[in-house]
TORVEXDO-647991 format. One record per residue (C-alpha): x, y, z; residue number from 1. Coordinates in steps of 0.02 Angstrom, whole numbers, plus 50000, padded with zeros to 5 digits. Each point is the difference from the previous one (the first is absolute). Example, Ala and Ser with C-alpha at 12.3 -4.5 7.8 and 13.67 -1.06 7.14 Angstrom:
BEGIN
+-------+-------+-------+-----+
|     u |     v |     w |  nr |
+-------+-------+-------+-----+
| 50615 | 49775 | 50390 |   1 |
| 50069 | 50172 | 49967 |   2 |
+-------+-------+-------+-----+
***
This chain:
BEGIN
+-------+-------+-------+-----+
|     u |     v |     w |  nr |
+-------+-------+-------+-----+
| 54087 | 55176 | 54773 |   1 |
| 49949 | 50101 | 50166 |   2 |
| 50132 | 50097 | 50058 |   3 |
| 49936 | 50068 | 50159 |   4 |
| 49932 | 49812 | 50039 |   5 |
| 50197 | 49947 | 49977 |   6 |
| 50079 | 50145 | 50099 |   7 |
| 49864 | 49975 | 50131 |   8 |
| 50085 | 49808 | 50023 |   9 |
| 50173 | 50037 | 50020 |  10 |
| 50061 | 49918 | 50138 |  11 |
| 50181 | 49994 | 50096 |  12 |
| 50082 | 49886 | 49869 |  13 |
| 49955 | 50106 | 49883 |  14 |
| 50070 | 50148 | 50076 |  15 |
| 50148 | 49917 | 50019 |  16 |
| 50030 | 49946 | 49828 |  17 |
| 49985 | 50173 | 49935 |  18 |
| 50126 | 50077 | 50131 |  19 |
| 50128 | 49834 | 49955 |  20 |
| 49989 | 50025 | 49821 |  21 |
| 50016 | 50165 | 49984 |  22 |
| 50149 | 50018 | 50098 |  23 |
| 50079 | 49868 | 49908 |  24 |
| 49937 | 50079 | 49855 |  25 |
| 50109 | 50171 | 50056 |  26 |
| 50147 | 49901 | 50046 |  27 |
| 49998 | 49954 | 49824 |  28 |
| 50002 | 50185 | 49937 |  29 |
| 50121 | 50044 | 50118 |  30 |
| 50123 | 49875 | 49954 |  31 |
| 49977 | 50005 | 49812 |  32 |
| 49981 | 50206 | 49987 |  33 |
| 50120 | 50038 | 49873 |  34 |
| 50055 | 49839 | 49944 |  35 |
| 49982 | 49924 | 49828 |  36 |
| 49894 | 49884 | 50077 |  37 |
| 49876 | 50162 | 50074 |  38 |
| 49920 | 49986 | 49816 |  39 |
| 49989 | 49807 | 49982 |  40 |
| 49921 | 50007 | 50180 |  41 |
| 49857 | 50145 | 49929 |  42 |
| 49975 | 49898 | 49823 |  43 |
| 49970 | 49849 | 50112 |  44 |
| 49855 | 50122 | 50091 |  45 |
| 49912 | 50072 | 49851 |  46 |
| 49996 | 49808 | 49940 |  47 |
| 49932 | 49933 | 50134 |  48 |
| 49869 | 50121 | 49983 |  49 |
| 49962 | 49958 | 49828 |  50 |
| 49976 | 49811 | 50054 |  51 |
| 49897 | 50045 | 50131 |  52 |
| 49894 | 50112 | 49894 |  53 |
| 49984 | 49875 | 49858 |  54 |
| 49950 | 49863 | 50127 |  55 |
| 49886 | 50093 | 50087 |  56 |
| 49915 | 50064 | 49819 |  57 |
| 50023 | 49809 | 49953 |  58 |
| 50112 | 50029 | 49839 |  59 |
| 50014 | 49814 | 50003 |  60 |
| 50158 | 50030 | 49821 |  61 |
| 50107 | 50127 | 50125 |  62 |
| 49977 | 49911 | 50169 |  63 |
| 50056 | 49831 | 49919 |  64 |
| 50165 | 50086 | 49917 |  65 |
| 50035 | 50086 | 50161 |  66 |
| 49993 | 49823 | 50095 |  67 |
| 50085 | 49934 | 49876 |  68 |
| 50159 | 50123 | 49977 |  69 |
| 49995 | 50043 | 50190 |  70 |
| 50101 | 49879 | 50058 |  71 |
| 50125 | 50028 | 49865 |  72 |
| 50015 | 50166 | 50023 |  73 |
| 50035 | 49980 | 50204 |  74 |
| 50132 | 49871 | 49962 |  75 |
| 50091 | 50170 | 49867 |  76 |
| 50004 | 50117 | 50144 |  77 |
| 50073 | 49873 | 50123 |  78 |
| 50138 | 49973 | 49880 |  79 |
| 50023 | 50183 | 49923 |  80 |
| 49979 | 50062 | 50204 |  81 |
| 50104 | 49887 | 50087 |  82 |
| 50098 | 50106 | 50112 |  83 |
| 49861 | 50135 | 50040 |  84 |
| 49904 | 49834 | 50054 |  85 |
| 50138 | 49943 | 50100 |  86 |
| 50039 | 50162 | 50093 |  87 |
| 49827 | 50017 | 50036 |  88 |
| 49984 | 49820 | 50064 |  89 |
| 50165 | 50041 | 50115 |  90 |
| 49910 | 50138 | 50080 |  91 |
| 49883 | 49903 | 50062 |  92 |
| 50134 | 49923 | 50102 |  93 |
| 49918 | 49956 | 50179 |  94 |
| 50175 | 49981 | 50094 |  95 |
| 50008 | 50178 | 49967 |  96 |
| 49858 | 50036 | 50125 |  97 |
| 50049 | 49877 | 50128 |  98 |
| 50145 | 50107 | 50103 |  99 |
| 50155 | 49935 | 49909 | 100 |
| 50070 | 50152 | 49968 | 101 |
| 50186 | 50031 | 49930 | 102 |
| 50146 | 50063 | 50125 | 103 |
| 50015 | 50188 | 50039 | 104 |
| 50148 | 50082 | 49902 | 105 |
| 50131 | 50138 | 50037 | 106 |
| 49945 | 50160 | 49919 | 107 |
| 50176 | 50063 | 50025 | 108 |
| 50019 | 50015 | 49829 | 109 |
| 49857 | 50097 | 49949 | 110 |
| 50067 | 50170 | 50045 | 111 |
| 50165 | 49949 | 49884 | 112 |
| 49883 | 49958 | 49874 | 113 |
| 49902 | 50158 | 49986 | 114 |
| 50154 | 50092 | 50002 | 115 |
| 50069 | 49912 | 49832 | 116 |
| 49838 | 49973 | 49913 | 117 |
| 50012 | 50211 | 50010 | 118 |
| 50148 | 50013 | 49953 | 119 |
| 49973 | 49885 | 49843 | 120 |
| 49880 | 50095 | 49951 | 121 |
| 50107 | 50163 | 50012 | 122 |
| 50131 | 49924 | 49883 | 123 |
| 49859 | 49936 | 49897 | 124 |
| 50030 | 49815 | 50018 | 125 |
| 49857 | 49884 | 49939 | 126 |
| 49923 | 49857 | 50124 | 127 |
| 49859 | 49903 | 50047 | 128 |
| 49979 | 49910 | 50157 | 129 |
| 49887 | 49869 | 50046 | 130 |
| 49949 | 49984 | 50209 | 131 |
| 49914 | 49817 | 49996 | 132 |
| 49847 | 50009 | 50138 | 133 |
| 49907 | 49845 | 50036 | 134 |
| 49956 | 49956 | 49813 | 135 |
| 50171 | 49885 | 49929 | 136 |
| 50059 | 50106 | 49828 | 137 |
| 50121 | 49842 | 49944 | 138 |
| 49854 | 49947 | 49887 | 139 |
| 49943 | 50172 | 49931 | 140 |
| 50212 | 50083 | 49956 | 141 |
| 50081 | 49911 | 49844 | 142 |
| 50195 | 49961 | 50012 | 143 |
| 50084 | 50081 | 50130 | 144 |
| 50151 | 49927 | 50081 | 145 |
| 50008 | 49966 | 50190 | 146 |
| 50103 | 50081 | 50110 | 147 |
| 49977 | 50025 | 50190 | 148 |
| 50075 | 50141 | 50069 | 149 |
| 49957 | 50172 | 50108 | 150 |
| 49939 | 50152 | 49897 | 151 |
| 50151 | 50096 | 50053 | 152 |
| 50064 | 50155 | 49901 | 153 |
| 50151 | 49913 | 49904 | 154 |
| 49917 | 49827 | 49942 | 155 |
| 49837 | 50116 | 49941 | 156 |
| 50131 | 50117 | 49901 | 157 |
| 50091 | 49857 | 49931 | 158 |
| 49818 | 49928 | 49942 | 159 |
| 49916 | 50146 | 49919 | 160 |
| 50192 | 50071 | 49934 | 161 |
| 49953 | 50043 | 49808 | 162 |
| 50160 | 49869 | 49943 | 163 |
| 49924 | 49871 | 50116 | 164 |
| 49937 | 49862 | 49909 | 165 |
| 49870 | 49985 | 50157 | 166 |
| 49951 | 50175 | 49964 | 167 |
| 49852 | 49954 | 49894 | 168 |
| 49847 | 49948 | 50082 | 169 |
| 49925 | 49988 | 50173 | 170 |
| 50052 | 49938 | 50168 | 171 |
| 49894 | 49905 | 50136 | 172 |
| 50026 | 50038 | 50181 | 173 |
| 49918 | 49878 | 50138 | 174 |
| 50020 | 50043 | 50164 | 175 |
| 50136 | 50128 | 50003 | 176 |
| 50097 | 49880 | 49878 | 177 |
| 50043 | 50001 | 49828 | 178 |
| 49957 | 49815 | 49918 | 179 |
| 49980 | 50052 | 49814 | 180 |
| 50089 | 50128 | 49862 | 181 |
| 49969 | 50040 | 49828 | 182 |
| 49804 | 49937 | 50013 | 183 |
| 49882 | 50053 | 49852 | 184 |
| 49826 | 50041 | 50062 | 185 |
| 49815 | 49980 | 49921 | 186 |
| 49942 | 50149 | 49906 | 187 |
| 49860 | 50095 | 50038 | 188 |
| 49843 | 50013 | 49874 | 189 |
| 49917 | 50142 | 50085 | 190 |
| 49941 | 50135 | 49847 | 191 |
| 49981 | 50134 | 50142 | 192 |
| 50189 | 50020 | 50057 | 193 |
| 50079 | 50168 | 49966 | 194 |
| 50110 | 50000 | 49838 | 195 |
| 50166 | 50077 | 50112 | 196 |
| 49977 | 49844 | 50067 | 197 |
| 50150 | 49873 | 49929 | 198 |
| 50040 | 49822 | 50007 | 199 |
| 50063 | 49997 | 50167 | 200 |
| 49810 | 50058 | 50052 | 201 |
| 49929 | 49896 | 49908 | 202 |
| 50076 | 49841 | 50046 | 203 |
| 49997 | 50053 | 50191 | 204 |
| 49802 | 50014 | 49973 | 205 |
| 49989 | 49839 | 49923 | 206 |
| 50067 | 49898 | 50151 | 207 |
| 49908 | 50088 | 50117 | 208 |
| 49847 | 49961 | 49908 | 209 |
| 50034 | 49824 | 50022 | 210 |
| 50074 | 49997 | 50188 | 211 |
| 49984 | 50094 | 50168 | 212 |
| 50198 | 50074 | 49954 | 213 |
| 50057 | 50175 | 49975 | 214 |
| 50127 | 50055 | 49890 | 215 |
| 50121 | 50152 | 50000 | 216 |
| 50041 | 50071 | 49848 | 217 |
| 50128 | 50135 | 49955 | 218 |
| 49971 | 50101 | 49862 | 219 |
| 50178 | 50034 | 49910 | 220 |
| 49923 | 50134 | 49889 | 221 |
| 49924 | 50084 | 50154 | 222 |
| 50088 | 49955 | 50105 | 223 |
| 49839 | 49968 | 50149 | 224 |
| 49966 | 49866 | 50107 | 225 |
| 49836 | 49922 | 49989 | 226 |
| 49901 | 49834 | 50061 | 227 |
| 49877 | 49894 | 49955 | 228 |
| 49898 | 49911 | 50107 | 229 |
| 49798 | 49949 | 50016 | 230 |
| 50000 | 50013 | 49809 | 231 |
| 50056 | 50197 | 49999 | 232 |
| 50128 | 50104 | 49983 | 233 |
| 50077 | 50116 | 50142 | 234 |
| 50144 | 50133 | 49989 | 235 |
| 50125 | 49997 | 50145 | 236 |
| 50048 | 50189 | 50055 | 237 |
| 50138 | 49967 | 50118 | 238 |
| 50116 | 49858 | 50113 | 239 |
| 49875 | 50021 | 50120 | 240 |
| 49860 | 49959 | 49926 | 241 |
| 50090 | 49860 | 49894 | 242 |
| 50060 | 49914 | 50185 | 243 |
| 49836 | 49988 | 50055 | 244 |
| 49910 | 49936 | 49840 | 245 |
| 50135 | 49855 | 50023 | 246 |
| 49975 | 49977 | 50192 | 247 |
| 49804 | 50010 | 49999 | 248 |
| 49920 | 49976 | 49852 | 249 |
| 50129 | 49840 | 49940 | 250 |
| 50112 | 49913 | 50132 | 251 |
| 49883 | 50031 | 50131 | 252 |
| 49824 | 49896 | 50016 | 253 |
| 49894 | 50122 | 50128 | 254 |
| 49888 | 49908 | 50100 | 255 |
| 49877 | 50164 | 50011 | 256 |
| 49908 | 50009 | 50165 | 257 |
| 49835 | 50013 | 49982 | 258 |
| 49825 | 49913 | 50029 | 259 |
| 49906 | 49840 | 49903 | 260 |
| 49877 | 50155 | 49958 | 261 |
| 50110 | 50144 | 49938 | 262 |
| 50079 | 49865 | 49885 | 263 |
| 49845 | 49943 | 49944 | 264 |
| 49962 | 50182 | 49943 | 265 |
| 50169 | 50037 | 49935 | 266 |
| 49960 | 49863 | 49874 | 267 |
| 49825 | 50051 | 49949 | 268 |
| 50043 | 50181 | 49987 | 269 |
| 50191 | 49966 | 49905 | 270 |
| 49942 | 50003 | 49791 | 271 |
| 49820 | 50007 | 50051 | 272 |
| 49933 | 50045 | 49833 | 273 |
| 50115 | 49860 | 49909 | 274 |
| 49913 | 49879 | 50129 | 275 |
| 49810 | 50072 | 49991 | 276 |
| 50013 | 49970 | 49830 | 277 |
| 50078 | 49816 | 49998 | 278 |
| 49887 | 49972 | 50115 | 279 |
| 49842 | 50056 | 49902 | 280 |
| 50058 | 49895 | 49851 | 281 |
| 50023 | 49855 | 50109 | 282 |
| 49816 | 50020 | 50072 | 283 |
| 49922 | 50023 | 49817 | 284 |
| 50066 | 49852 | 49955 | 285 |
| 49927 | 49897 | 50134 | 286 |
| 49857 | 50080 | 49978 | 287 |
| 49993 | 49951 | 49828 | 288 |
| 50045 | 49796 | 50056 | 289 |
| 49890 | 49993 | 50143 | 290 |
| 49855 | 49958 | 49926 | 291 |
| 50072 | 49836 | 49928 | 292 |
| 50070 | 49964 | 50176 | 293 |
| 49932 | 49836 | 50107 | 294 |
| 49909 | 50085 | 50134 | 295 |
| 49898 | 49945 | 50158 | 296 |
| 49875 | 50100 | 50116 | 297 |
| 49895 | 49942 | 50140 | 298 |
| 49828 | 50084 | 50002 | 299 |
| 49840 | 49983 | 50151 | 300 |
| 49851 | 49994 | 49918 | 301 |
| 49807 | 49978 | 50071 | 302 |
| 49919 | 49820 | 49983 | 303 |
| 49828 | 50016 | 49931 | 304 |
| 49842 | 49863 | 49974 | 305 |
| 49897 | 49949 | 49876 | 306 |
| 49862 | 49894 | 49983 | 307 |
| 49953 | 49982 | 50199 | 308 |
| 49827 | 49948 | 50048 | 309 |
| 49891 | 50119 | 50027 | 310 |
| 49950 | 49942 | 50190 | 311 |
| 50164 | 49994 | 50046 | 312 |
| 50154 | 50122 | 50039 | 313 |
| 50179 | 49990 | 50079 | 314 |
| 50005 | 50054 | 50176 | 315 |
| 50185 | 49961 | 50002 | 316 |
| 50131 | 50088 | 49947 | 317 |
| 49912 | 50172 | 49946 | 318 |
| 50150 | 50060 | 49886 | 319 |
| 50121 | 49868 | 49940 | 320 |
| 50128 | 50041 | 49894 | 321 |
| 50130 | 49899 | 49928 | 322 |
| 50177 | 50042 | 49909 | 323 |
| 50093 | 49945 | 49852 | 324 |
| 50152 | 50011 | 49921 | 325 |
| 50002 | 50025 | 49805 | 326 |
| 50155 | 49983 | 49888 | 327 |
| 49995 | 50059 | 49807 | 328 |
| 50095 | 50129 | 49925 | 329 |
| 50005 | 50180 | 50088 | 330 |
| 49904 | 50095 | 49866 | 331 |
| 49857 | 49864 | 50050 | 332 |
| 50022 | 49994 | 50162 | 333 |
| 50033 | 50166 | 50064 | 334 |
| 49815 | 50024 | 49933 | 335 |
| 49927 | 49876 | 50108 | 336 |
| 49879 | 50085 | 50161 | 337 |
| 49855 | 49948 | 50097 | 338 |
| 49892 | 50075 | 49864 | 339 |
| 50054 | 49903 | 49861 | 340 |
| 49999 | 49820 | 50084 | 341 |
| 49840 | 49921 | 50048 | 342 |
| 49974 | 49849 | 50125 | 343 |
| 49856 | 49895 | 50031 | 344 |
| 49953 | 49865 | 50089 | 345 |
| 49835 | 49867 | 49936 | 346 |
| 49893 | 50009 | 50166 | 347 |
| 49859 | 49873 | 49912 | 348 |
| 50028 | 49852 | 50104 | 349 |
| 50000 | 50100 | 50170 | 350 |
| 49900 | 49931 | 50140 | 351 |
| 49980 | 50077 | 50187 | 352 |
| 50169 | 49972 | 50098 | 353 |
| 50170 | 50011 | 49976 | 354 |
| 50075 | 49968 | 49828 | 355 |
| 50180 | 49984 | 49926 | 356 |
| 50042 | 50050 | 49820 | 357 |
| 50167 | 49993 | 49888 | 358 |
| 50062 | 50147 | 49921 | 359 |
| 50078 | 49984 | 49840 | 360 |
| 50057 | 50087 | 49831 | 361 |
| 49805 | 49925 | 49933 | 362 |
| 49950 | 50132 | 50140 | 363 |
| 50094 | 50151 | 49924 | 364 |
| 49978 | 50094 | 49834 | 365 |
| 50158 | 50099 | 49933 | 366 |
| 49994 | 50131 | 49857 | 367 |
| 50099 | 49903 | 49880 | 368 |
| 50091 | 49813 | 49996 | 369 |
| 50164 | 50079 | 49978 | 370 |
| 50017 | 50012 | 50213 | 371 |
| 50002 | 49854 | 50119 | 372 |
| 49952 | 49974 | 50174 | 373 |
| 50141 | 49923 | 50088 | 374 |
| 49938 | 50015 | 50186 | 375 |
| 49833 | 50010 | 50085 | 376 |
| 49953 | 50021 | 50177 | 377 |
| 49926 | 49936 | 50087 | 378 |
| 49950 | 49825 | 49888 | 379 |
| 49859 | 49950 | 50125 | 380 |
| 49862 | 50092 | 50082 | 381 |
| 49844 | 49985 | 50107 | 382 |
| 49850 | 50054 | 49991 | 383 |
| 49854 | 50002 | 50118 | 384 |
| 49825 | 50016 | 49939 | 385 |
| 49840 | 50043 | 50075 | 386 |
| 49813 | 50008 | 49951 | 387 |
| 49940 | 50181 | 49976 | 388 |
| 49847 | 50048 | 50130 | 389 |
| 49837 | 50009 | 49918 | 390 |
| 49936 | 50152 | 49953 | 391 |
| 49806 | 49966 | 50042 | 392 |
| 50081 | 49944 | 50171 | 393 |
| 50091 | 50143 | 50022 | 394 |
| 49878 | 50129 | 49984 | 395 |
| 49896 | 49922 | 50110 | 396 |
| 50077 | 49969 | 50150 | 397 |
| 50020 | 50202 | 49997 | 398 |
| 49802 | 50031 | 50001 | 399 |
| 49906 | 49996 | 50150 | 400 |
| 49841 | 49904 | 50017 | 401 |
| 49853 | 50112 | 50012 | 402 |
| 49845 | 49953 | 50128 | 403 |
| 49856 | 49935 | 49938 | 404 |
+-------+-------+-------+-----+
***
């Protein structure tokens, strides 16, 4: 397969096919990062190369197994990663994007908050918080019993009291209001997490993994305020800084004011090495399927003669071309030029004056039968022919006549 004669074809559509599927393709690691269902997603990768390799090698054994257990082994991960699947699919959620966005609430009690999640912590009082964002947790917490009430001092001291029997677990707060207590989040399986890290890390990692939420967590052996949010964890030094974490980065959806352009390069520039290499895998791999891809390409190619009398030539047109449209595969096609196509047309029957001749497939010759000619133009020509001047009569209309 040509390479260069591939790359040299790549058109729009292709272009954009790359650029969709690898950003899909980094949605996907984004979303599954840390998850149990991060390895499934890289297993499904390395066998998907292995198909593709033993296809393209034409291990006719493996590539008839794979097609075989391939559907059976989609069908596994749908049911063994049901609700990664269906958080994913709720993200895609175009009512999100369409200016229906949820009331503005009273940060009143933000300040009130900050001052008693500090003071927890000083008396060494255990907690974890959950702020809900955009993402719905309902589906991603276990238990939990609802309640709807404001986060003020008492009810939160009553809740995470050591005798409560609501003490024990997590509690979700949407919108500056309390909906859920004693909620018991994922787990997280990331290897690389600090060992001082506890429970109460872990399972605040594992929901944010999973959703756009951030948790709080006080430590009651240390007795610091942390969060986690974007899949990482952040110490909290003071009330201050606490407040606006809550105000800014949670409750508050900025709308940040700048141009079509500085977002655009935001985006590239945010994780750029995580997407230059998604992106590189993505265009291997259609690299690699191209060549078995359908493929059409419209080339203008010189008409030549054959066989035309030899006291006759065509006066009109002096250089016809024609074009046509080939379809094959790409690794076939891409090769096709003006060099490796010839046309002719049978000039035997000419006569002096204007002729008219059909141009056809019988007309072409192609470098192999694997490519087709779906379109030529144009189908009809004409021709006019004239008788060549005679040489003898030529040269002497040029010589003078001497005297005698």
């Amino acid at each position: 397969m040509n390479l260069f004669a591939i790359l040299s074809n790549i058109g729009l559509p292709d272009v954009l096919d790359v650029l969709f599927i690898s950003i899909v393709s980094y949605q996907f690691y984004i979303w599954f990062w840390g998850t149990k269902a991060f390895k499934a997603l890289i297993g499904i990768i390395l066998l998907s190369g292995i198909f593709i390799v033993a296809k393209s090698w034409g291990l006719f054994l493996t590539t008839w197994v794979f097609q075989i257990l391939w559907q059976v082994f989609v069908i596994l991960l749908i049911i063994l990663f049901q609700k990664e699947i269906r958080q994913m699919l709720e993200r895609f959620n175009p009512l999100k994007n369409l200016g229906f966005k949820q009331g503005v609430t009273s940060d009143d009690w933000i300040s009130v908050f900050a001052e008693w999640a500090f003071d927890a912590a000083q008396k060494k009082i255990g907690a974890l918080i959950i702020f809900e964002k955009s993402d719905l947790t309902f589906d991603l917490v276990t238990k939990g019993i609802s309640m709807e009430c404001d986060p003020q001092p008492e009810i939160l001291n009553s809740i995470f009291y050591k005798e409560s029997p609501l003490h024990d677990g997590a509690i979700l707060i949407s919108r500056g209001k309390v909906l859920k207590v004693s909620c018991y989040l994922p787990l997280s399986a990331r290897e690389d997490l600090p060992q001082e890290l506890g429970t109460r890390h872990r399972a605040a990692l594992g929901l944010t993994e999973q959703c756009d939420a951030w948790v709080m967590i006080i430590s009651e052996e240390r007795g610091e305020i942390s969060f986690a949010g974007n899949q990482k964890i952040q110490k909290v030094k003071d009330q201050k800084e606490l407040s606006t974490i809550i105000a800014e980065e949670i409750l508050v959806q900025k709308e940040v004011d700048t141009n079509i352009k500085e977002k655009i390069k935001s985006w590239v520039t945010r994780r750029y090495k995580i997407k230059a290499a998604v992106f590189a895998l993505v265009f291997v791999l259609w690299m690699a399927l191209a060549g078995q891809q359908n493929f059409e390409k419209k080339i203008d190619l010189p008409l030549n003669f054959k066989n035309i009398p030899a006291q006759l030539m065509v006066s009109q047109p002096n250089d016809l071309k024609i074009s046509i449209t080939c379809r094959g595969l790409r690794k076939d096609v891409s090769l096709l030029n003006k060099n490796n196509i010839l046309t002719s047309i049978d000039l035997f029957s000419a006569r002096p004056g204007t002729s008219f001749y059909s141009i056809n497939t019988g007309n072409l010759t192609l470098p192999n039968d694997r490519i087709h000619v779906v379109n030529i133009s144009p189908t009809r020509i004409a021709l006019t022919f004239e008788t060549k001047p005679k040489v003898n009569e030529t040269n002497n209309s040029s010589v003078e006549k001497e005297p005698i």
